[in-house]
MIDOSE-1310 file (N, C-alpha, C; in nm, 2 decimals, decimal comma, always signed):
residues 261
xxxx	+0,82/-2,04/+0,53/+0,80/-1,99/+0,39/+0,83/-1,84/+0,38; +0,91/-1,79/+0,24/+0,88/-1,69/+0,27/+0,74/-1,60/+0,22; +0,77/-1,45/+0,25/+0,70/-1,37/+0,21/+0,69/-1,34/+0,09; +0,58/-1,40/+0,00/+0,56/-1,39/-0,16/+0,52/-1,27/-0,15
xxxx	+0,60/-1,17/-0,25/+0,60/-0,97/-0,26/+0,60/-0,94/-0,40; +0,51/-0,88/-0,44/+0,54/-0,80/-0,58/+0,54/-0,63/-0,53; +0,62/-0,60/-0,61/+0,67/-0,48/-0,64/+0,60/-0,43/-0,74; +0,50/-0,35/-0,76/+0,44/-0,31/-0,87/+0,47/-0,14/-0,90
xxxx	+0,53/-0,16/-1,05/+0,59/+0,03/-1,08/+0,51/+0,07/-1,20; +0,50/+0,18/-1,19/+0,44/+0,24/-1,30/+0,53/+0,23/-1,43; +0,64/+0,24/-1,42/+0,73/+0,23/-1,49/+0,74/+0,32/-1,65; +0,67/+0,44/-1,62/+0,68/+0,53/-1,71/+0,80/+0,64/-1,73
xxxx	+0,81/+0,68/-1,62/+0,96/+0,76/-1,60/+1,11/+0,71/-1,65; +1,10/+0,60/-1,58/+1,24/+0,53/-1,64/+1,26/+0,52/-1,76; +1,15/+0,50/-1,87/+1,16/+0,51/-1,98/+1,15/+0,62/-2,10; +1,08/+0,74/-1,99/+1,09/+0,83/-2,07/+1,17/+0,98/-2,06
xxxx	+1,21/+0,95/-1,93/+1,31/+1,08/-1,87/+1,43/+1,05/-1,82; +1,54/+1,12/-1,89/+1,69/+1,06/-1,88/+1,68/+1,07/-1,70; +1,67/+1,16/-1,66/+1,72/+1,17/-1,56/+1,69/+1,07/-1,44; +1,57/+0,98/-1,47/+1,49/+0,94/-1,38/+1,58/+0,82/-1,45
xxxx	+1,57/+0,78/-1,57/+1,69/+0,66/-1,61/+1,82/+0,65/-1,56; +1,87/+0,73/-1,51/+1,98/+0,72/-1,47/+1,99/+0,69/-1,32; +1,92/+0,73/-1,27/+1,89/+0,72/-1,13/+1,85/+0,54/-1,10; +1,73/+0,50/-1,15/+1,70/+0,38/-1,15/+1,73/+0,33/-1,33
xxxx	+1,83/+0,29/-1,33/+1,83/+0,25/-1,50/+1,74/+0,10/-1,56; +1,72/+0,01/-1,43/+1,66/-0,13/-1,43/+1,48/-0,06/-1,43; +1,47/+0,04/-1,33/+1,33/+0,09/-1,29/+1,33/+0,08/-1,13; +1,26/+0,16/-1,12/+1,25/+0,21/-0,95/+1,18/+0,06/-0,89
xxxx	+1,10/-0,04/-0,96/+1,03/-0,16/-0,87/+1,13/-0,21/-0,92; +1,25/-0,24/-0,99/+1,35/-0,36/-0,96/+1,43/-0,33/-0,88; +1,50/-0,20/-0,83/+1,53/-0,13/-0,70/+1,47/-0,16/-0,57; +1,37/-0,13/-0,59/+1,31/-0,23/-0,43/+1,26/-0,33/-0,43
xxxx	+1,26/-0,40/-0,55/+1,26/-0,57/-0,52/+1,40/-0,64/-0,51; +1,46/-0,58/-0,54/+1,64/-0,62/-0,52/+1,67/-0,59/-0,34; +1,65/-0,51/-0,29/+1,66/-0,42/-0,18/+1,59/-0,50/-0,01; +1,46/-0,57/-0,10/+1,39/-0,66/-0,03/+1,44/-0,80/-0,04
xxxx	+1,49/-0,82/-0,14/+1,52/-0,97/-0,14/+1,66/-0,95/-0,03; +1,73/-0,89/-0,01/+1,82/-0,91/+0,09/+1,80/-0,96/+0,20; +1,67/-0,95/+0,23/+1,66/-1,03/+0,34/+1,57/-1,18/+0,28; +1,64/-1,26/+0,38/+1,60/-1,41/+0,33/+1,43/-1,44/+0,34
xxxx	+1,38/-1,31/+0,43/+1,27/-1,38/+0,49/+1,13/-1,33/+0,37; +1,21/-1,23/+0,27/+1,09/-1,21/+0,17/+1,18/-1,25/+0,07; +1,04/-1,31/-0,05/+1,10/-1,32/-0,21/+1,03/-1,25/-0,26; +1,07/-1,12/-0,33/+1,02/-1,02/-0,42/+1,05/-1,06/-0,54
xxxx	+0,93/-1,03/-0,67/+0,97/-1,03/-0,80/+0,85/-0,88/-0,81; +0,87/-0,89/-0,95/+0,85/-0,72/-0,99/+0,68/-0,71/-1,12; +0,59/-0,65/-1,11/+0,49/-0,60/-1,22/+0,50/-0,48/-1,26; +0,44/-0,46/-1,38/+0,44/-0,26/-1,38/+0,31/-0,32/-1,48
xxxx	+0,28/-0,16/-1,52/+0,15/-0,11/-1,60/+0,16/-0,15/-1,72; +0,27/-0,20/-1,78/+0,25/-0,23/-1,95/+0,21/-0,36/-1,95; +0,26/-0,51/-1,84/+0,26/-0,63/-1,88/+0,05/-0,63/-1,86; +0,03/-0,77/-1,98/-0,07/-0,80/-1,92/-0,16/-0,79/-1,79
xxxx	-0,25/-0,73/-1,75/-0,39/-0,74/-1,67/-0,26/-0,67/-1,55; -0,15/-0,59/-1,60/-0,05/-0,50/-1,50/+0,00/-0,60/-1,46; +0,01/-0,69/-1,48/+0,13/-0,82/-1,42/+0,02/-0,87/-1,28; -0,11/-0,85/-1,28/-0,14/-0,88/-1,12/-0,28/-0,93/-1,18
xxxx	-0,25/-1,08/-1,21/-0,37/-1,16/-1,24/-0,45/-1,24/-1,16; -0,55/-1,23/-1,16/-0,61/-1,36/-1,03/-0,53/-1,42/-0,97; -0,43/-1,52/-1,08/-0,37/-1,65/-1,01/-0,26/-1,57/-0,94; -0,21/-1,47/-1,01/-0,07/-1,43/-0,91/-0,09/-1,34/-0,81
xxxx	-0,22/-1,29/-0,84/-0,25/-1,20/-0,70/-0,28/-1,33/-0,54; -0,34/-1,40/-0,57/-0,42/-1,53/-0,52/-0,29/-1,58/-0,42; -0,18/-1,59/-0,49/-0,03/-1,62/-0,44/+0,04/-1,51/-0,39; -0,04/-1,39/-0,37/+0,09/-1,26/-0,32/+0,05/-1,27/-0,15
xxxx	+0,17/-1,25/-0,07/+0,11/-1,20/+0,06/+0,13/-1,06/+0,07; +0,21/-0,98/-0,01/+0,22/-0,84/+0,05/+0,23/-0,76/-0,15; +0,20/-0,64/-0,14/+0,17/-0,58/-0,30/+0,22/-0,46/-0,24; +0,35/-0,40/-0,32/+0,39/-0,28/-0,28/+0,38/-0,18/-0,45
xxxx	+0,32/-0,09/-0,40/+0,25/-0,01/-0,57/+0,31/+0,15/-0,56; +0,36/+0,14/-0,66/+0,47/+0,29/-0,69/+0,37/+0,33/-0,84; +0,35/+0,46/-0,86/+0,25/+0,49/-0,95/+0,24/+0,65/-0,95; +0,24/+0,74/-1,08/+0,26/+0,88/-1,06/+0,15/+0,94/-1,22
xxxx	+0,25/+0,92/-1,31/+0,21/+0,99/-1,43/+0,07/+0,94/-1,47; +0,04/+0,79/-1,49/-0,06/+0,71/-1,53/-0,19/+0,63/-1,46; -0,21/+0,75/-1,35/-0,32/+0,64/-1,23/-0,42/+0,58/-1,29; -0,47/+0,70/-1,41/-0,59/+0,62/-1,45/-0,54/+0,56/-1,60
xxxx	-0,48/+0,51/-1,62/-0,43/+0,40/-1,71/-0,45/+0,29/-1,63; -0,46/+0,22/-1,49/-0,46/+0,11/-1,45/-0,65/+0,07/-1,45; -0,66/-0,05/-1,50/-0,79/-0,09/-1,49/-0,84/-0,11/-1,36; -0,95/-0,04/-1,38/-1,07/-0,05/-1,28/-1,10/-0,25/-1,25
xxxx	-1,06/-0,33/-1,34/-1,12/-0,45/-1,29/-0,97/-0,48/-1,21; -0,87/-0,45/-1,25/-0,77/-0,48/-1,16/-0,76/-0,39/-1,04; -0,81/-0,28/-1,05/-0,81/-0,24/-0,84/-0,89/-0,33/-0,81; -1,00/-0,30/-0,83/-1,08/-0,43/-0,76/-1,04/-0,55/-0,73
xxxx	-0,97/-0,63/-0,81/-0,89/-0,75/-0,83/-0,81/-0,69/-0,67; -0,75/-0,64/-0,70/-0,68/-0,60/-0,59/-0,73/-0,57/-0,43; -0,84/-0,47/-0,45/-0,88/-0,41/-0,32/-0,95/-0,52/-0,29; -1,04/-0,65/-0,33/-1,06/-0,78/-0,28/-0,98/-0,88/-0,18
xxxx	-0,83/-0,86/-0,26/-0,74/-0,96/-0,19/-0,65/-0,87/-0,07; -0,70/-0,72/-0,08/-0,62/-0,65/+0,05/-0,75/-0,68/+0,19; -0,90/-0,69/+0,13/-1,01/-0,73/+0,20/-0,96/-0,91/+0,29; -0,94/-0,92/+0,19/-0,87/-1,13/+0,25/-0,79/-1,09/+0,34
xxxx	-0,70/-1,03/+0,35/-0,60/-1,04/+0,43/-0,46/-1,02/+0,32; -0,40/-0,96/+0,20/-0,28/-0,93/+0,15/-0,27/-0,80/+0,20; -0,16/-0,80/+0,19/-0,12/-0,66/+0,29/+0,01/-0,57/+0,14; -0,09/-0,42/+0,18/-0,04/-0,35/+0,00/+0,03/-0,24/+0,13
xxxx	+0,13/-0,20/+0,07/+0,27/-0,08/+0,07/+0,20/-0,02/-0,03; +0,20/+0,13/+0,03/+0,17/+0,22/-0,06/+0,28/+0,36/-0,06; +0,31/+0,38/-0,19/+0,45/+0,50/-0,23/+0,44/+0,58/-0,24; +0,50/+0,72/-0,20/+0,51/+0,84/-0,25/+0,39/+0,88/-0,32
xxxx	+0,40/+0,88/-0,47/+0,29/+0,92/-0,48/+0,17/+0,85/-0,56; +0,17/+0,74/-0,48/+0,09/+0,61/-0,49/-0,06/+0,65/-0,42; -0,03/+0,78/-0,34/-0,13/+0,84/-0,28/-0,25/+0,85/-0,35; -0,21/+0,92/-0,50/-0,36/+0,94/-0,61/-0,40/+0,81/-0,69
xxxx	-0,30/+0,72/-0,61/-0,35/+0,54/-0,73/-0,50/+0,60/-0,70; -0,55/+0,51/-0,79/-0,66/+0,46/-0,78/-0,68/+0,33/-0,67; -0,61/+0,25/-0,64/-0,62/+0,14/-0,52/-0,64/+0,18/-0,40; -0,57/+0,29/-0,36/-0,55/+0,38/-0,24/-0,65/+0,44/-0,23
xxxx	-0,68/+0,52/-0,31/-0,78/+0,58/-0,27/-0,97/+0,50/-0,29; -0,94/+0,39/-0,31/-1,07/+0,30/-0,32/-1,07/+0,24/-0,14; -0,96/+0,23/-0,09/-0,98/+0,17/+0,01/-0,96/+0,28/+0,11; -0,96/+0,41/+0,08/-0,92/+0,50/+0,21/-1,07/+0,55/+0,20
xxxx	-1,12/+0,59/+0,05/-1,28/+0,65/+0,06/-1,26/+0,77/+0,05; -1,13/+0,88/+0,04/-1,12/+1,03/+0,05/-1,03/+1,04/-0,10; -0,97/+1,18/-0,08/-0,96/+1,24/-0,21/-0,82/+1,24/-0,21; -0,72/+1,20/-0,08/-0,56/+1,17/-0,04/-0,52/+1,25/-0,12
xxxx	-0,57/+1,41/-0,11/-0,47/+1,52/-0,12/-0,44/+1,58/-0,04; -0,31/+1,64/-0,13/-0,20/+1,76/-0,01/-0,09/+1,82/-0,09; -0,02/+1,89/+0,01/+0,00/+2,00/-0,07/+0,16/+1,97/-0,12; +0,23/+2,03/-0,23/+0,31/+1,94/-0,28/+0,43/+2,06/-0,33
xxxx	+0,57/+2,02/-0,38/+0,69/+2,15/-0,40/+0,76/+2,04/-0,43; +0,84/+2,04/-0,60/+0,92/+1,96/-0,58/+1,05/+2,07/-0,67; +1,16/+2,05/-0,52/+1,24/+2,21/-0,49/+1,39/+2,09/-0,47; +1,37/+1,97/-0,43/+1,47/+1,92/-0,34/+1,50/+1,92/-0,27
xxxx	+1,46/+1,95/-0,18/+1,45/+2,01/-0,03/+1,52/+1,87/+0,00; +1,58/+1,97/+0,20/+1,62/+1,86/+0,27/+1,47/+1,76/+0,31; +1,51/+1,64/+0,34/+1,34/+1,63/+0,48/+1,42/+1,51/+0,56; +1,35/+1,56/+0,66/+1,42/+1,49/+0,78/+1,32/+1,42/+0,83
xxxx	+1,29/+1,29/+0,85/+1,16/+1,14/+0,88/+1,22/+1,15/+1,04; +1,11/+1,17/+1,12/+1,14/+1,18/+1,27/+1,06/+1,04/+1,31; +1,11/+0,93/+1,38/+1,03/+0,84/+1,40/+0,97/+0,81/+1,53; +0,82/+0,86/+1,53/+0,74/+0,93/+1,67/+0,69/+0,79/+1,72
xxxx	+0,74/+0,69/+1,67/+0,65/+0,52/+1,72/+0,76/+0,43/+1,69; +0,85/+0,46/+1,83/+1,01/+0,38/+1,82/+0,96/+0,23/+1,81; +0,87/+0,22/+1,88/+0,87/+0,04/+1,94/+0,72/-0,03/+1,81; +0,75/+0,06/+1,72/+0,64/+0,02/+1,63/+0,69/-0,11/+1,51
xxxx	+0,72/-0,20/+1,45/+0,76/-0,31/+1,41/+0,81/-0,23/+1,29; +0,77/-0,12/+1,22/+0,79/-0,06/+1,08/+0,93/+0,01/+1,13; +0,95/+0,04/+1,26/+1,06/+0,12/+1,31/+1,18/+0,06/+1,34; +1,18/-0,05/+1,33/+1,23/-0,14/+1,39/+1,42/-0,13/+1,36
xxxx	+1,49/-0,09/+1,46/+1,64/-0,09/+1,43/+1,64/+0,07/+1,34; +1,61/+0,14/+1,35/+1,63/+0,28/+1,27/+1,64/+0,38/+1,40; +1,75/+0,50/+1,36/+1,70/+0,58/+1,47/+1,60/+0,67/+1,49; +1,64/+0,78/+1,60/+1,54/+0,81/+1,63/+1,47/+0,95/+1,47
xxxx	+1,55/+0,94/+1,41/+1,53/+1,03/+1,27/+1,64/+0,98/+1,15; +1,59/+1,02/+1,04/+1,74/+1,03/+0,93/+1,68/+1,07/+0,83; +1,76/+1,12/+0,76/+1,76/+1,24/+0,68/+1,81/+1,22/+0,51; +1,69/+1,29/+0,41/+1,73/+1,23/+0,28/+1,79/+1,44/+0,19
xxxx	+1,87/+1,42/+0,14/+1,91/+1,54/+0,11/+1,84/+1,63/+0,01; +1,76/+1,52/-0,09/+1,67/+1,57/-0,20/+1,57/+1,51/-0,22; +1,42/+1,60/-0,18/+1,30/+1,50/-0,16/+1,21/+1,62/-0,24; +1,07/+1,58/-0,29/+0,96/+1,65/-0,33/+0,92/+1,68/-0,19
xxxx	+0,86/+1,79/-0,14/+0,79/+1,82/-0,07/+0,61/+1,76/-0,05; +0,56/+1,66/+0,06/+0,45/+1,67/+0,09/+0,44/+1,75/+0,21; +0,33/+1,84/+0,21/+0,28/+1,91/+0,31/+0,12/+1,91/+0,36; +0,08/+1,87/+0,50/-0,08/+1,88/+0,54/-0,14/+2,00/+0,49
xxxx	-0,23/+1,96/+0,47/-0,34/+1,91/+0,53/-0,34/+1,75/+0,39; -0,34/+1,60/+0,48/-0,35/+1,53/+0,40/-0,47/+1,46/+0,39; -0,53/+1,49/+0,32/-0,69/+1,45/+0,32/-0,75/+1,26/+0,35; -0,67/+1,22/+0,43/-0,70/+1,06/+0,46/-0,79/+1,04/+0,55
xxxx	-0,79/+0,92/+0,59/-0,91/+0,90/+0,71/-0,79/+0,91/+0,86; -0,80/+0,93/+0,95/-0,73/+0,95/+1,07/-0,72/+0,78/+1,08; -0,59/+0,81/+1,08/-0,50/+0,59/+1,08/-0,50/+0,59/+1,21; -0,44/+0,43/+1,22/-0,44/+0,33/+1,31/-0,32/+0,40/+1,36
xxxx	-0,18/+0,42/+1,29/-0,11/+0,45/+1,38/-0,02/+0,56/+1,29; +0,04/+0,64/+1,31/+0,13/+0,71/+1,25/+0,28/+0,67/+1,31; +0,36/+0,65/+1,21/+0,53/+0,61/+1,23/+0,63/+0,68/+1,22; +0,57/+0,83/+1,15/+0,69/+0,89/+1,10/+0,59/+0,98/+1,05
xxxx	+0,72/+1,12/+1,08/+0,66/+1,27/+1,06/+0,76/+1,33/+1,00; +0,74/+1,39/+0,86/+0,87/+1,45/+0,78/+0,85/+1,57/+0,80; +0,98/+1,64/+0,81/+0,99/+1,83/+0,83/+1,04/+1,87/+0,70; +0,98/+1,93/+0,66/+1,11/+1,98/+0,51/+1,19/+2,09/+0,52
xxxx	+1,26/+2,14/+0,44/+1,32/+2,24/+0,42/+1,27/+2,36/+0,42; +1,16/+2,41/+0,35/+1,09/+2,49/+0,35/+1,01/+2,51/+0,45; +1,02/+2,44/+0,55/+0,94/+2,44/+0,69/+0,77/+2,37/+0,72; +0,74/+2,30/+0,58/+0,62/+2,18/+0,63/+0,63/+2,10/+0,69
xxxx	+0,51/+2,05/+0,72/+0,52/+1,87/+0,80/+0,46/+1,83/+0,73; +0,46/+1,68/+0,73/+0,36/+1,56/+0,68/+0,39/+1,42/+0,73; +0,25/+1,39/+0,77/+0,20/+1,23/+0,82/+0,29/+1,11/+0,68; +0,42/+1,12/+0,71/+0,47/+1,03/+0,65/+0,49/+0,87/+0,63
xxxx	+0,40/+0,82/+0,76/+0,44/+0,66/+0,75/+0,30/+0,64/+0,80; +0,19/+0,60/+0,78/+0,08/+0,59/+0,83/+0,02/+0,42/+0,85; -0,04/+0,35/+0,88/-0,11/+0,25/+0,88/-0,27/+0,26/+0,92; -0,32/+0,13/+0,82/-0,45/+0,16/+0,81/-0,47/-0,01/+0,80
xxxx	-0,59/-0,10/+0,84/-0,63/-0,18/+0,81/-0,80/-0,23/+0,71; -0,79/-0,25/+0,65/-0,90/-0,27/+0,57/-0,96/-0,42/+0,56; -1,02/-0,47/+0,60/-1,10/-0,57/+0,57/-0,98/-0,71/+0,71; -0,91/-0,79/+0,65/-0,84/-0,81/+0,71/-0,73/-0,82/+0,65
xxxx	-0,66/-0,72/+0,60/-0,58/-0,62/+0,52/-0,50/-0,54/+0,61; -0,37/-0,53/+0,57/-0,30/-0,42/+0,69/-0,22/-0,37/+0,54; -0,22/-0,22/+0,53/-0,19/-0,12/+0,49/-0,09/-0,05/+0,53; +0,01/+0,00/+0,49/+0,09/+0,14/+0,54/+0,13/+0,23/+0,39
xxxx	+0,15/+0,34/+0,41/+0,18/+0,48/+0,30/+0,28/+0,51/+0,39; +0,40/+0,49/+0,30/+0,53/+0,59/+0,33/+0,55/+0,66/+0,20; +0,57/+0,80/+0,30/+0,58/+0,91/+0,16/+0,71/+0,87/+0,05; +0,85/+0,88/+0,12/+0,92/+0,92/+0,02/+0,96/+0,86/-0,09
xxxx	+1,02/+0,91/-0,22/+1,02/+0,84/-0,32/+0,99/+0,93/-0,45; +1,03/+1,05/-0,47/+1,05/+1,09/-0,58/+1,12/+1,01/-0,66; +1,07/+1,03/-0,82/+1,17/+0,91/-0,91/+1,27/+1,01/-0,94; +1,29/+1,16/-0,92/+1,43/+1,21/-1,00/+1,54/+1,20/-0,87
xxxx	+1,52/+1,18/-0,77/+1,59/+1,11/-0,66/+1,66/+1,04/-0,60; +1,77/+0,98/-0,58/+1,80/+0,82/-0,55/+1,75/+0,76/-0,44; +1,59/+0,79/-0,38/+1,60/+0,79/-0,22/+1,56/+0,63/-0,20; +1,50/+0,52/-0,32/+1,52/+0,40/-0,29/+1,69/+0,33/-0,25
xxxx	+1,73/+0,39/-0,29/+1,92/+0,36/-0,29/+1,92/+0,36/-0,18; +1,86/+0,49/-0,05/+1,88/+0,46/+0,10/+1,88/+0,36/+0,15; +1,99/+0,36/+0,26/+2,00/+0,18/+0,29/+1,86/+0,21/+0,42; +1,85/+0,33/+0,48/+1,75/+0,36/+0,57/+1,58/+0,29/+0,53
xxxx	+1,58/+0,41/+0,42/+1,47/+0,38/+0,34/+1,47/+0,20/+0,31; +1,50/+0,14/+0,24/+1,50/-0,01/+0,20/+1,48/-0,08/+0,34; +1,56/-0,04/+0,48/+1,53/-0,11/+0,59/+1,37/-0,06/+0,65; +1,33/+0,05/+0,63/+1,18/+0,02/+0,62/+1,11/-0,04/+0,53
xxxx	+1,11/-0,03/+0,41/+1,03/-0,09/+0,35/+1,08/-0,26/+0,35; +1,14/-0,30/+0,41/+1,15/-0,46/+0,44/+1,10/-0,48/+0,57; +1,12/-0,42/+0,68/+1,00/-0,37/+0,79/+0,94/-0,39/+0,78; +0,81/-0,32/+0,67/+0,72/-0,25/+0,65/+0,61/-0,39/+0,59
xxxx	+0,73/-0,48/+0,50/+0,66/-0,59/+0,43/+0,63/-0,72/+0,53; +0,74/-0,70/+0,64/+0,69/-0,82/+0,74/+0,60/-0,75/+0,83; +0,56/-0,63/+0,85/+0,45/-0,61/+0,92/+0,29/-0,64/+0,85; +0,30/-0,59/+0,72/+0,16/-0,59/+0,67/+0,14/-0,76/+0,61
xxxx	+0,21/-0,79/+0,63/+0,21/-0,97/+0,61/+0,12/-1,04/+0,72; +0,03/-1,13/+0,68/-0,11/-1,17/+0,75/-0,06/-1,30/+0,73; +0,03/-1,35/+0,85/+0,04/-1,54/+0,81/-0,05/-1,59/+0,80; -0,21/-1,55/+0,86/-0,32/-1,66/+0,90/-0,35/-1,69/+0,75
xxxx	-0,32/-1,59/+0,66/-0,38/-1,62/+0,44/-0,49/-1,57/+0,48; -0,52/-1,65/+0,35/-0,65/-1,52/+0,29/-0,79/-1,61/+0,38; -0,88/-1,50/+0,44/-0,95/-1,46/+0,50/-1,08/-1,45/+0,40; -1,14/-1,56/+0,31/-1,21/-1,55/+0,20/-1,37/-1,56/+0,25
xxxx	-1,42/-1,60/+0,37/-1,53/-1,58/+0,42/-1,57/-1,44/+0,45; -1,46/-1,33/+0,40/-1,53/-1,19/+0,47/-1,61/-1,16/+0,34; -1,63/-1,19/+0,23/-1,78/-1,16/+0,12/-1,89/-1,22/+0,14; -1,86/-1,34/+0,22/-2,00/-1,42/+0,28/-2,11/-1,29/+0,34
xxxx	-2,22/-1,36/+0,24/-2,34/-1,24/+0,33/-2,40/-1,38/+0,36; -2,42/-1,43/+0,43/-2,55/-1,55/+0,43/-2,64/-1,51/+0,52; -2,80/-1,56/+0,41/-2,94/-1,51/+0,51/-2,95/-1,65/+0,58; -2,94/-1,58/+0,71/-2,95/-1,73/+0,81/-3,11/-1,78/+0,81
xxxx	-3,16/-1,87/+0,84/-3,30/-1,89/+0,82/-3,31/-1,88/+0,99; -3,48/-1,87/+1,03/-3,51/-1,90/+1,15/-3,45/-1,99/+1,22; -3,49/-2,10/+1,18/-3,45/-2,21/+1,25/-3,32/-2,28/+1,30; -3,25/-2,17/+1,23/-3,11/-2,17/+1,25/-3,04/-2,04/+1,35
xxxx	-3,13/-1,98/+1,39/-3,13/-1,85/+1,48/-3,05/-1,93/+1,66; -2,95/-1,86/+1,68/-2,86/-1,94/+1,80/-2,99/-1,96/+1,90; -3,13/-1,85/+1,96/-3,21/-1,88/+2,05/-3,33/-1,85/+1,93; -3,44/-1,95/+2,00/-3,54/-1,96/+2,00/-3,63/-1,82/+1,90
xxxx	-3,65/-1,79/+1,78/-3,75/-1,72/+1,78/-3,86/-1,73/+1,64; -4,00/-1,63/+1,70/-4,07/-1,63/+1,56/-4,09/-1,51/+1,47; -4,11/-1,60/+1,36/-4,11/-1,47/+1,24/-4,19/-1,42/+1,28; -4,24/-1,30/+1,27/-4,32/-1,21/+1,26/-4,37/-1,10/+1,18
xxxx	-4,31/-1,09/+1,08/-4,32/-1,01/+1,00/-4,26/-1,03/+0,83; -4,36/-0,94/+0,76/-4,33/-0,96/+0,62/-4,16/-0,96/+0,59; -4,12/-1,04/+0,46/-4,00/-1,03/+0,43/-3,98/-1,01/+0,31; -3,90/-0,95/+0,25/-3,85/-0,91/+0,10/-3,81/-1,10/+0,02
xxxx	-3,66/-1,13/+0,13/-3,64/-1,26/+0,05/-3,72/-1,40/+0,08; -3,68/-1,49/+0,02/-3,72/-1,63/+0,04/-3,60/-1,70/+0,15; -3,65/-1,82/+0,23/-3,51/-1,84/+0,29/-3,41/-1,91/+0,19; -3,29/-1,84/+0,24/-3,17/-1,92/+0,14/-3,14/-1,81/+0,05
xxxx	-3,26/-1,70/+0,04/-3,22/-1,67/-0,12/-3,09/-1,53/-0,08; -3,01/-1,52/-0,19/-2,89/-1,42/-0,13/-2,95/-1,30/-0,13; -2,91/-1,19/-0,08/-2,93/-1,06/-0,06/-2,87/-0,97/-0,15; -2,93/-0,84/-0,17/-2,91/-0,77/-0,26/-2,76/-0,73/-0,27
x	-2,67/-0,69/-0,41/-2,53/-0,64/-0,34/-2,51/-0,52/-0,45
């Protein structure tokens, strides 16, 4: 089967700045849902911020295995019942791609717990992605660097939690670095943030770029599905305790009864 993918765009640029229209004239998520479908092994289709509940409703979230989220001008325009919606099913086991500067979603930063800032120049610079975790599945067939000619500047200090693995380190022009390909696991959720992706840019057009982020979508892909016992809190009763014991002491609940949340 394949990999059921949504591409989710903010999709405010494309509509409201020539230049960003010209670049992606369809929109930056039908650019990399086109880019992904090349390969047989994912089927990508596309949401943004205007359609109903953002195109990512129980039932079609329930059916995604992997959620890739591009988002800049309008973070808090996305409803709080839909992160949640979301940060639930990255808990199950869907595995979210996070963009450029997807960093200040609101999604991202519900599941990182920090403030995912850093320091930023958008000059054009060269940046050159050095890939420091050859044998990492995200790296997979790229060399050992390559190079986009006009990018926004991210620069550390990047205020995340210290990841699972880092994949890629970008140098810019002006002489910064930044933790550009990161992974993170959440719940039974696999995660990764690849920086690049300015929208006045053509850097989804890279055939580079597009071969990670198809990479990127069969790594954070969880064949085992959704993992729906991880909100189980159950109060076990005594008698059901694996060895032998006795109560001894006052208790708040009744047996059976749920616990506070």
């Amino acid at each position: 089967m394949s990999i059921r993918t949504i591409v989710w765009g903010e999709n405010i640029h494309e509509r409201t700045n020539q230049v960003v229209a010209e670049v992606y004239p369809d929109g930056m998520h039908s650019t990399i849902a086109e880019a992904l479908n090349q390969d047989p092994a994912i089927k990508a289709t596309t949401a943004t911020l205007q359609e109903p509940e953002h195109g990512l409703s129980v039932e079609r979230l329930a059916e995604t295995d992997v959620l890739l989220w591009w988002g800049h001008k309008d973070h808090g325009g996305v409803s709080d019942e839909v992160v949640e919606r979301v940060a639930k099913r990255v808990w199950e086991g869907m595995g979210l791609i996070v963009l450029h500067s997807g960093h200040f979603s609101k999604i991202f930063k519900r599941l990182m717990g920090t403030p995912c800032a850093l320091k930023w120049r958008e000059a054009g610079e060269r940046e050159r992605i050095w890939v420091i975790n050859p044998r990492h599945p995200i790296a997979a067939g790229l060399p050992d660097h390559f190079e986009l000619e006009n990018e926004e500047m991210y620069g550390e200090q990047f205020s995340v939690p210290e990841p699972l693995e880092t994949v890629f380190i970008s140098w810019f022009e002006g002489g910064e670095v930044f933790r550009s390909g990161l992974t993170y696991r959440r719940g039974a959720g696999n995660i990764f943030y690849f920086r690049p992706g300015h929208e006045t840019y053509p850097t989804y057009h890279n055939e580079t770029v597009q071969q990670v982020l198809r990479n990127a979508v069969k790594w954070a892909h969880n064949p085992l599905g959704t993992y729906a016992a991880i909100h189980d809190a159950p109060n076990v009763p005594v008698e059901k305790a694996l060895e032998p014991i006795v109560e001894r002491g006052p208790r708040l609940h009744q047996a059976g009864e749920a616990g506070y949340r």
